[in-house]
N, CA, C and O atoms as a MOPAC input file, in Angstrom:
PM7 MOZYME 1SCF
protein

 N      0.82000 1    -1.19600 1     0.00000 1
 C      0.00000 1     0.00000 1     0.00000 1
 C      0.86200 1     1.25800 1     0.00000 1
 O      0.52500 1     2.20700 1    -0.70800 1
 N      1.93100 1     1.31400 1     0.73900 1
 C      2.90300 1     2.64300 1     0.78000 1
 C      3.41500 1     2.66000 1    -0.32900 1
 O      3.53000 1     3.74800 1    -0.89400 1
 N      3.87000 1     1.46200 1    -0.95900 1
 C      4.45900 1     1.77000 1    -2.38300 1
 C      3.15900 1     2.41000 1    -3.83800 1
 O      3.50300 1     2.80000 1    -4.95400 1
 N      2.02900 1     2.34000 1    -3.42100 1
 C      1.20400 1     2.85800 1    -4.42600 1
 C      1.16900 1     4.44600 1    -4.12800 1
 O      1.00400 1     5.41900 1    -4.86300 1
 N      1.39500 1     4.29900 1    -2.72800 1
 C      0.47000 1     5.88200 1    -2.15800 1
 C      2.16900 1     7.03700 1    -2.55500 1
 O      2.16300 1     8.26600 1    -2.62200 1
 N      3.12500 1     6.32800 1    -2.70400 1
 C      4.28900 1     7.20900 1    -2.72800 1
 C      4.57600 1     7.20900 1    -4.76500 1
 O      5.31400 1     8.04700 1    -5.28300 1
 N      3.80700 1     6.08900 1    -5.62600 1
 C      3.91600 1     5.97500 1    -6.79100 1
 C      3.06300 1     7.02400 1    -7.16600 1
 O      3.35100 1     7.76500 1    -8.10500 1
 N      1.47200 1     7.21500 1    -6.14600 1
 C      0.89200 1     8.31300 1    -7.36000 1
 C      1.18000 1     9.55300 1    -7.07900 1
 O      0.94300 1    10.40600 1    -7.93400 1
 N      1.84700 1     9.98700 1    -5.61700 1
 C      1.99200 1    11.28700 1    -5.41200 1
 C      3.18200 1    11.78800 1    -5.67100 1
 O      3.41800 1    12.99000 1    -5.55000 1
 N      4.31300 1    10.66200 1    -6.16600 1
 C      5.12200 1    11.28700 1    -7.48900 1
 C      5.12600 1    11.83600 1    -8.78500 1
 O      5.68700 1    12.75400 1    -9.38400 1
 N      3.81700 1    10.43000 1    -9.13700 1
 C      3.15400 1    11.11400 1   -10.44800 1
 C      2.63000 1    12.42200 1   -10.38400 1
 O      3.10800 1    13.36600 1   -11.01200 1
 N      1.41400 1    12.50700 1    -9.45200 1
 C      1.12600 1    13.95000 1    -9.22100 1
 C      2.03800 1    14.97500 1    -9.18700 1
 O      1.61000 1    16.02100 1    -9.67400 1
 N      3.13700 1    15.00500 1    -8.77400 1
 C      3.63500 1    16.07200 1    -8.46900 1
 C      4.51900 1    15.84800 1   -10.00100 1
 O      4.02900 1    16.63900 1   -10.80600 1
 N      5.20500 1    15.35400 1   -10.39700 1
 C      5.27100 1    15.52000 1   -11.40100 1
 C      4.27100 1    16.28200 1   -12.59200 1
 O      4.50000 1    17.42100 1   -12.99800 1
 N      3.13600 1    15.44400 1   -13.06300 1
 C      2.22900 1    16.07800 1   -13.90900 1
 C      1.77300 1    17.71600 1   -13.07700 1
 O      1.02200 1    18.45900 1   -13.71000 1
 N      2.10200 1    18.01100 1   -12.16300 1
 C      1.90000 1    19.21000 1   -11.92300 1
 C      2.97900 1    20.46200 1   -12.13300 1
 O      2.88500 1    21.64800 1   -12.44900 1
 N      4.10900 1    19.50000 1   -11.76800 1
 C      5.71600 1    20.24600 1   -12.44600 1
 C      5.54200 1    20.41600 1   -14.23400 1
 O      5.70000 1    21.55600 1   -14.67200 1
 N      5.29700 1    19.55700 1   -14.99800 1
 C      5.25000 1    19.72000 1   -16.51000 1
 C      3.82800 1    20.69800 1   -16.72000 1
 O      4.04800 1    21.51100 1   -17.61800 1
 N      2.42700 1    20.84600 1   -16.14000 1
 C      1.84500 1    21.52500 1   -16.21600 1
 C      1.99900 1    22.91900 1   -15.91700 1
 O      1.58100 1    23.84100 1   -16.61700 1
 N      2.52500 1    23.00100 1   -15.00900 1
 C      3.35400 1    24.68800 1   -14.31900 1
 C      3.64700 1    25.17600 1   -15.57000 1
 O      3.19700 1    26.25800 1   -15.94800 1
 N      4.49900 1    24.34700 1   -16.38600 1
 C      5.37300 1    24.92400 1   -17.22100 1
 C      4.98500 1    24.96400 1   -18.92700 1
 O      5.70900 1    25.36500 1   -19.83900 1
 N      3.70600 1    24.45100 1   -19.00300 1
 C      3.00100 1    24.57600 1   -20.23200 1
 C      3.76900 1    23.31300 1   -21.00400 1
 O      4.00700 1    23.51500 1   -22.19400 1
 N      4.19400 1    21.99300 1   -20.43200 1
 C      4.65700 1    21.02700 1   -21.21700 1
 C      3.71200 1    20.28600 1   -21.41200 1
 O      2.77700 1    20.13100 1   -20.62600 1
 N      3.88100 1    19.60000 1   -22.75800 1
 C      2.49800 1    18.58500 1   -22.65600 1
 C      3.50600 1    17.33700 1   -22.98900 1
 O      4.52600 1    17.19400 1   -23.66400 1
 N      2.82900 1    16.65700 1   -22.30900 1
 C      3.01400 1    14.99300 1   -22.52200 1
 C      4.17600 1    14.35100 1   -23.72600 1
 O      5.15400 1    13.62200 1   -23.55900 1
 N      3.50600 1    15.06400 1   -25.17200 1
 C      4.37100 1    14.55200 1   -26.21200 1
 C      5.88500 1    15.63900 1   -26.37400 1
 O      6.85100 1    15.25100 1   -27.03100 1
 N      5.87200 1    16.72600 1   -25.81100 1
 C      6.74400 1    17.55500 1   -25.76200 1
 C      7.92000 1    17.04000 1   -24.70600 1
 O      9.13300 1    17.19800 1   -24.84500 1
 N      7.15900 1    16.31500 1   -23.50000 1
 C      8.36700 1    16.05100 1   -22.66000 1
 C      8.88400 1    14.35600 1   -23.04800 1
 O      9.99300 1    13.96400 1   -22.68400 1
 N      8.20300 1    13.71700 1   -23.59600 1
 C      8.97300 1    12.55600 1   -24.46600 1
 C      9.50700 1    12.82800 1   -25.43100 1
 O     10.20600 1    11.91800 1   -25.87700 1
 N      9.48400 1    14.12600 1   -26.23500 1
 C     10.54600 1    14.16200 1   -27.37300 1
 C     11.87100 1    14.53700 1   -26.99200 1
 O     12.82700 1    14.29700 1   -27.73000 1
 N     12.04100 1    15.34900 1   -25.43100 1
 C     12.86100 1    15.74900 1   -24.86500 1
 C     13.42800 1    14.70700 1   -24.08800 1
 O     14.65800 1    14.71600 1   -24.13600 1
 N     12.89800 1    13.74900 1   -23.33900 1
 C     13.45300 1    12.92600 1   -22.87900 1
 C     14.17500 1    11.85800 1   -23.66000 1
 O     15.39100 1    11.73300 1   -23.79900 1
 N     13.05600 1    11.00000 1   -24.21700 1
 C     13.31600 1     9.92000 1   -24.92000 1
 C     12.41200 1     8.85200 1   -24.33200 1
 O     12.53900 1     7.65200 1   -24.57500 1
 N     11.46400 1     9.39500 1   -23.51700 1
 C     10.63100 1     8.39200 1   -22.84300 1
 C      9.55000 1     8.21700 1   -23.47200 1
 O      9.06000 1     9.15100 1   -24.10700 1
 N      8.98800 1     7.04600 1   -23.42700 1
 C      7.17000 1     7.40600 1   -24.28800 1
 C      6.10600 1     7.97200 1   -23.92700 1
 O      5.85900 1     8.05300 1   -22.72400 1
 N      5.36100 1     8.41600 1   -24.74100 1
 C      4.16600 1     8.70700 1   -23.86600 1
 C      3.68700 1     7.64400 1   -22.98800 1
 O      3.78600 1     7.78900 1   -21.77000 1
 N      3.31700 1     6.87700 1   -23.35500 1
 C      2.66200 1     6.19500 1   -22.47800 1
 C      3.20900 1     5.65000 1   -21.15900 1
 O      2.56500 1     5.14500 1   -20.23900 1
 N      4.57000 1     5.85800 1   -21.25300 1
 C      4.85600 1     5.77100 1   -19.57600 1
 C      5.03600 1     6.73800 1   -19.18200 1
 O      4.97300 1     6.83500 1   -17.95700 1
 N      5.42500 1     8.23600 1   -20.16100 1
 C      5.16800 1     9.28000 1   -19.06000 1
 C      3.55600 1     9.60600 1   -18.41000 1
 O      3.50300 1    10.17500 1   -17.32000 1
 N      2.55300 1     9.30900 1   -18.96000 1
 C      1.05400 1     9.16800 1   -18.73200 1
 C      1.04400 1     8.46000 1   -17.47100 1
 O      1.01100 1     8.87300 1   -16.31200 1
 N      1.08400 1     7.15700 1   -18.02400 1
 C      1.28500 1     6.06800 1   -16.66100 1
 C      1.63000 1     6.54200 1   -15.69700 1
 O      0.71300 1     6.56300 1   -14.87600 1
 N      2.91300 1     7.13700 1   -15.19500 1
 C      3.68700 1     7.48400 1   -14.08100 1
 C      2.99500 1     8.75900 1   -13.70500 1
 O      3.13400 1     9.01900 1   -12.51000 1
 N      2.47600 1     9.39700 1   -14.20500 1
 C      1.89300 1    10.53400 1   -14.25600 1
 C      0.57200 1    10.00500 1   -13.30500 1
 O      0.34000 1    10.75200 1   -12.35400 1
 N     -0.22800 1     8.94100 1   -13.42200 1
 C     -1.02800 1     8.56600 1   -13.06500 1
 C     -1.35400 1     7.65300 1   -12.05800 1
 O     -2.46700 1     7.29000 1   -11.67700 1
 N      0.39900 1     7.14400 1   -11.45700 1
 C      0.39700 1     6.37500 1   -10.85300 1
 C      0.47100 1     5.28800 1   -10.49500 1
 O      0.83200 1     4.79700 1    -9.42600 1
 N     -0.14700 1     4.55800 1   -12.11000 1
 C     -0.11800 1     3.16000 1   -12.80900 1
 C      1.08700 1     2.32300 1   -12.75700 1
 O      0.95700 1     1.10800 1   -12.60800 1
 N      2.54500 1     2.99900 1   -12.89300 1
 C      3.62200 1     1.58500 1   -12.95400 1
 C      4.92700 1     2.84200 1   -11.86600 1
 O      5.01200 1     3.94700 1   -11.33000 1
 N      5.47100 1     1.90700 1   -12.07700 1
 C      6.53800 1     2.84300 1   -11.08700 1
 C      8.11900 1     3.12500 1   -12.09200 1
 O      8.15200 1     2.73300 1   -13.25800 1
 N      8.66100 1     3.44100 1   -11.80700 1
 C     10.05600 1     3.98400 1   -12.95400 1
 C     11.20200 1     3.81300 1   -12.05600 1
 O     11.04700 1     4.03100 1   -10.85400 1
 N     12.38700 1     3.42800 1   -12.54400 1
 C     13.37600 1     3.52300 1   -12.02700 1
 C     13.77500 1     5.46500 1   -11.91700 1
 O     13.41800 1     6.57200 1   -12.31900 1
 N     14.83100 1     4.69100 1   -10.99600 1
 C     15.42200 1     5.92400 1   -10.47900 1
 C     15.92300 1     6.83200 1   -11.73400 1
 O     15.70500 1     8.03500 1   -11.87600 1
 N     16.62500 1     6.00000 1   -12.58500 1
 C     16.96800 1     7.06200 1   -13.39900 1
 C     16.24000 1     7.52500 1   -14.42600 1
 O     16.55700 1     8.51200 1   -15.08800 1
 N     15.26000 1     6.85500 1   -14.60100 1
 C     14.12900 1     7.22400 1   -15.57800 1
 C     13.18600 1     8.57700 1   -15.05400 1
 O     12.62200 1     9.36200 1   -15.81500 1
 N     13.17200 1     8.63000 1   -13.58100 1
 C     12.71000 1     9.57900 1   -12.61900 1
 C     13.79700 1    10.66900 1   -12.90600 1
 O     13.47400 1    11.62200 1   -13.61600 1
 N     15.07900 1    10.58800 1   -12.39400 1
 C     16.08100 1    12.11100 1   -12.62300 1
 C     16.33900 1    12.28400 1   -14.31100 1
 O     16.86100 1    13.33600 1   -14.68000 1
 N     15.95500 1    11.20000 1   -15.38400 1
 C     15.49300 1    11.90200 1   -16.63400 1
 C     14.46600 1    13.18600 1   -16.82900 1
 O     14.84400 1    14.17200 1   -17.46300 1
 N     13.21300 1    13.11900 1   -16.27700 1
 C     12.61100 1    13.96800 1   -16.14300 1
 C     12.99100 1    15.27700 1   -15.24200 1
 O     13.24900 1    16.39800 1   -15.68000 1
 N     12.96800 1    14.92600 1   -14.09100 1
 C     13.75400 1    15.86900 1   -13.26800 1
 C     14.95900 1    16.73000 1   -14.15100 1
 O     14.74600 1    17.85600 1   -14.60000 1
 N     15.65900 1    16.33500 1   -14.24100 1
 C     16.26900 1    17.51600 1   -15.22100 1
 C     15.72400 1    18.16800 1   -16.44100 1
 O     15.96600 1    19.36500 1   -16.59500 1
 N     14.82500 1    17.35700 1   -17.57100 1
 C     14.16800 1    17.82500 1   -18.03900 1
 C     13.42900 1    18.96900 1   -17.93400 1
 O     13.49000 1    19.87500 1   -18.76500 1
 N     12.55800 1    18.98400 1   -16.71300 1
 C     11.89900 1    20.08900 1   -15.84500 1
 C     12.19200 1    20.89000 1   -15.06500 1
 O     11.47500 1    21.53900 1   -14.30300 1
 N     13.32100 1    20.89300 1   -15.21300 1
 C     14.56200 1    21.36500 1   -14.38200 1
 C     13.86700 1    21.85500 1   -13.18300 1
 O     13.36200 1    22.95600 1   -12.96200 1
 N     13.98300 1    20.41600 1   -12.19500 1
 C     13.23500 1    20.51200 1   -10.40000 1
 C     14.20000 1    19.43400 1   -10.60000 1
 O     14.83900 1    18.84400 1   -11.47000 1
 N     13.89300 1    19.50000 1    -8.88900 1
 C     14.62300 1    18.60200 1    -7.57900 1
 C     13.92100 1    17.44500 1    -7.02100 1
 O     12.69500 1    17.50400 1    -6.93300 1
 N     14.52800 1    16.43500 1    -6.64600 1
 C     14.05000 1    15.07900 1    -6.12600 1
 C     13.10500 1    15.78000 1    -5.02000 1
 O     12.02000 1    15.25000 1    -4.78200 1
 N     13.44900 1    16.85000 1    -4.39900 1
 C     12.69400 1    17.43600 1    -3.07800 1
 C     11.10200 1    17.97700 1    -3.59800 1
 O     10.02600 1    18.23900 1    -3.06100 1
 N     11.62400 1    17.96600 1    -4.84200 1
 C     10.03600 1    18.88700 1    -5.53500 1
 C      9.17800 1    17.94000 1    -5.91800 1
 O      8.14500 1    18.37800 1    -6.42400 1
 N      9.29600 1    16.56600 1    -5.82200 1
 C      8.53200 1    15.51600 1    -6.01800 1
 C      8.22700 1    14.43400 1    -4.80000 1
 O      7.26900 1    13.66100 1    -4.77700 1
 N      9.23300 1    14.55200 1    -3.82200 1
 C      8.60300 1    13.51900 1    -3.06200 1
 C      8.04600 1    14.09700 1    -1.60300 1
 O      8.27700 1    15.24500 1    -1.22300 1
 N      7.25800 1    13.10000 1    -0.82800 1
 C      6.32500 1    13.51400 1     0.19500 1
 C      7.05500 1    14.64800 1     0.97600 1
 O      8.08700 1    15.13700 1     0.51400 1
 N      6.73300 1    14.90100 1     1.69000 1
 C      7.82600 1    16.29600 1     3.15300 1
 C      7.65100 1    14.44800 1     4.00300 1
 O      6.97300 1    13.42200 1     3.94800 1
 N      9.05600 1    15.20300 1     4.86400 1
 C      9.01100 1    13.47300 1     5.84300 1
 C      7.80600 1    13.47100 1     6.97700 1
 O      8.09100 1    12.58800 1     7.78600 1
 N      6.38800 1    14.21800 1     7.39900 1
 C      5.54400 1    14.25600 1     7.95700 1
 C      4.76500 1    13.56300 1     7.40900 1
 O      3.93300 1    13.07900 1     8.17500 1
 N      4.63400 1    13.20100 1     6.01900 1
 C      3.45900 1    12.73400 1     5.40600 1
 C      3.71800 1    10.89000 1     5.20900 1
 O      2.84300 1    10.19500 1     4.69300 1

């Protein structure tokens, strides 16, 4: 259960980092090299990504591991 609840509120915060910034979906896979459909997925919560598939984006969006995961209260 912790591993779902920490998978979608990465996604979230992610799809909210590429939204901030007027990226859409197919714009940040042409930049990455990732597909849509797993940036969607992850976006949504659906599968989980390795680490470095995670600081792919992260630099992409140029944010911080801190800008995506829980505060340590939650």
């Amino acid at each position: 259960m912790f591993l779902l609840a920490i998978t979608e509120y990465v996604g979230r915060r992610l799809r909210y980092h590429r939204r901030s910034q007027d990226i859409t979906i197919q714009e940040l896979s042409k930049t990455t090299g990732l597909s849509i459909n797993f940036i969607s997925s992850l976006e949504r919560g659906k599968t989980n990504a390795s680490l470095n598939k995670v600081e792919i984006l992260l630099k992409a969006l140029n944010i911080f591991w801190v800008d995506i995961l829980p505060p340590k209260n939650e």
